[in-house]
C-alpha positions in Angstrom: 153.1 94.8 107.2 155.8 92.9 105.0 159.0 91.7 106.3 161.7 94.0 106.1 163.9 93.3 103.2 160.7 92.8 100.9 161.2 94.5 97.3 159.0 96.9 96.0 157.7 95.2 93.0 156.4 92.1 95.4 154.9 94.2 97.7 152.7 95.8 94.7 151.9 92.3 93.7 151.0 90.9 97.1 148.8 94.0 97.7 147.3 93.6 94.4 146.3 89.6 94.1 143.3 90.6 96.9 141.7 93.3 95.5 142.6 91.4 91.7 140.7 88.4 93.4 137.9 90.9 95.0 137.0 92.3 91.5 136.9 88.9 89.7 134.7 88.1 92.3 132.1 90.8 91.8 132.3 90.4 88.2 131.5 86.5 88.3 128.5 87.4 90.8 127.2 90.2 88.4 127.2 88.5 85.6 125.9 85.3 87.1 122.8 87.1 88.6 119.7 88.2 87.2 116.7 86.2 85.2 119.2 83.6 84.0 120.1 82.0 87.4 118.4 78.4 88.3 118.1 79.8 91.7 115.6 83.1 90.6 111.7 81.7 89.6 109.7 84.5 88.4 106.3 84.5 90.2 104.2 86.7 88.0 104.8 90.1 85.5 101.7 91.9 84.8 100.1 95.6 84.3 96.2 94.0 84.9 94.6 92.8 88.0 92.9 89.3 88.1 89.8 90.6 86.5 91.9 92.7 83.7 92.1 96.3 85.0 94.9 98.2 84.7 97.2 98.6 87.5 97.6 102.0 89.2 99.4 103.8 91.8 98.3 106.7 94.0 100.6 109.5 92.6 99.3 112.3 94.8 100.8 110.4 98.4 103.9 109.5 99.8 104.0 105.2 99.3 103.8 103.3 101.9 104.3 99.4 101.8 103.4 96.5 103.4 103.6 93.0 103.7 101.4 90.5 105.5 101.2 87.0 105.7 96.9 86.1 105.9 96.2 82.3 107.9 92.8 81.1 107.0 91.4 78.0 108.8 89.2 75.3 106.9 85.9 77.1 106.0 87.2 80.3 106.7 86.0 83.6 104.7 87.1 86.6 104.7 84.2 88.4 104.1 83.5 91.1 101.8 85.7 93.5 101.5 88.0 95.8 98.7 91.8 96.8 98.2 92.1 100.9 97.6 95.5 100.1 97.1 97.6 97.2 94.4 97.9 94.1 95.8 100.3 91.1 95.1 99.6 88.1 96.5 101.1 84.7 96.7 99.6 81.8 97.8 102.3 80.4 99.8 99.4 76.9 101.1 96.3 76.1 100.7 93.4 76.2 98.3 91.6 79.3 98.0 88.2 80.3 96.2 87.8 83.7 95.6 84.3 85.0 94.4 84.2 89.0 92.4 80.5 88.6 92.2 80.3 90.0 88.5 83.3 89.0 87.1 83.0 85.3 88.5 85.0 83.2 90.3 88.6 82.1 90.9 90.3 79.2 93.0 93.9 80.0 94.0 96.5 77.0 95.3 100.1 77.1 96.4 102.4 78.7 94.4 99.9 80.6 92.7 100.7 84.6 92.3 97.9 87.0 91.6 97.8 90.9 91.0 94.3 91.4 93.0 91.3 93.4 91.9 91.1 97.0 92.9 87.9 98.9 94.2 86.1 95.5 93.7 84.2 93.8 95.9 85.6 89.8 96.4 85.0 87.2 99.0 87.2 84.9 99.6 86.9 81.2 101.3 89.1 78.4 102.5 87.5 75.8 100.2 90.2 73.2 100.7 91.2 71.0 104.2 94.4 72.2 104.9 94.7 76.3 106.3 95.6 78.6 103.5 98.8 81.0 104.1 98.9 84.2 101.6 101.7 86.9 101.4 100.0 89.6 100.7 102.2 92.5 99.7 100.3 95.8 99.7 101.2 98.7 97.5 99.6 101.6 99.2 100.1 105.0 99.8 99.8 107.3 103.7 96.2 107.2 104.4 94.7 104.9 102.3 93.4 102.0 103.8 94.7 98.9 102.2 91.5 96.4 103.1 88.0 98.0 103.7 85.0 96.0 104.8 81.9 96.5 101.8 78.3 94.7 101.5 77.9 91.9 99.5 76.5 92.5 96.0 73.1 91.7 95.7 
């Protein structure tokens, strides 16, 4: 690996200034990572839901995640439905109203982040002119169904 003739001491100092250069590296990434960075935005830190309950997990089920992205045309609805399961959501375009019959009304737009409701009934529609794109990032758990399909309140 080193020409013959190489001393002992050089060689240890050869083999040394990568992983010397290796560590500094890790140690300027590390220190330079975390909330401080430009390059890290924090979309939203909450324990309630958009209408103020307090977020739960299903403890008695092994988790199960997923992650959607939801295209609504002009007009659209989604029709009323409920989330078993926490839901984060980030409106990536669009403008979106969302009505929770009881506890009012909400209009999401881009770059908005929401903790939905749980077990509440909502209906949400595409009141802008543009399509609306959400990630929707549920938080479930093996047989629970993440979206179910309820009446309207009356």
């Amino acid at each position: 690996m080193f020409a013959p003739g190489t001393s002992r001491p050089l060689k240890a100092v050869l083999m040394a200034v990568p992983l010397l250069a290796l560590s500094l590296g890790v140690l300027f990434w590390s220190t330079g990572r975390g909330d401080a960075r430009e390059d890290v935005i924090p979309l939203l830190a909450t324990d309630k839901t958009v209408i103020g309950q307090p977020i739960s997990y299903s403890v008695e089920k092994p988790a199960k995640v997923t992650a959607v992205i939801v295209t609504m045309q002009p007009g659209d609805q989604t029709g009323w439905h409920k989330h078993q399961v926490p839901l984060f959501g980030y409106m990536l375009e669009g403008e979106l109203t969302v009505d929770y019959g009881e506890h009012g009304k909400r209009v999401y737009r881009k770059g908005d982040a929401l903790m939905e409701a749980i077990d509440a009934a909502h209906d949400g529609h595409n009141t802008g002119s543009g399509v609306v794109r959400i990630l929707a990032v549920f938080m479930g758990a093996e047989g629970l169904k993440n979206t179910v399909l309820v009446e309207p309140p009356k």
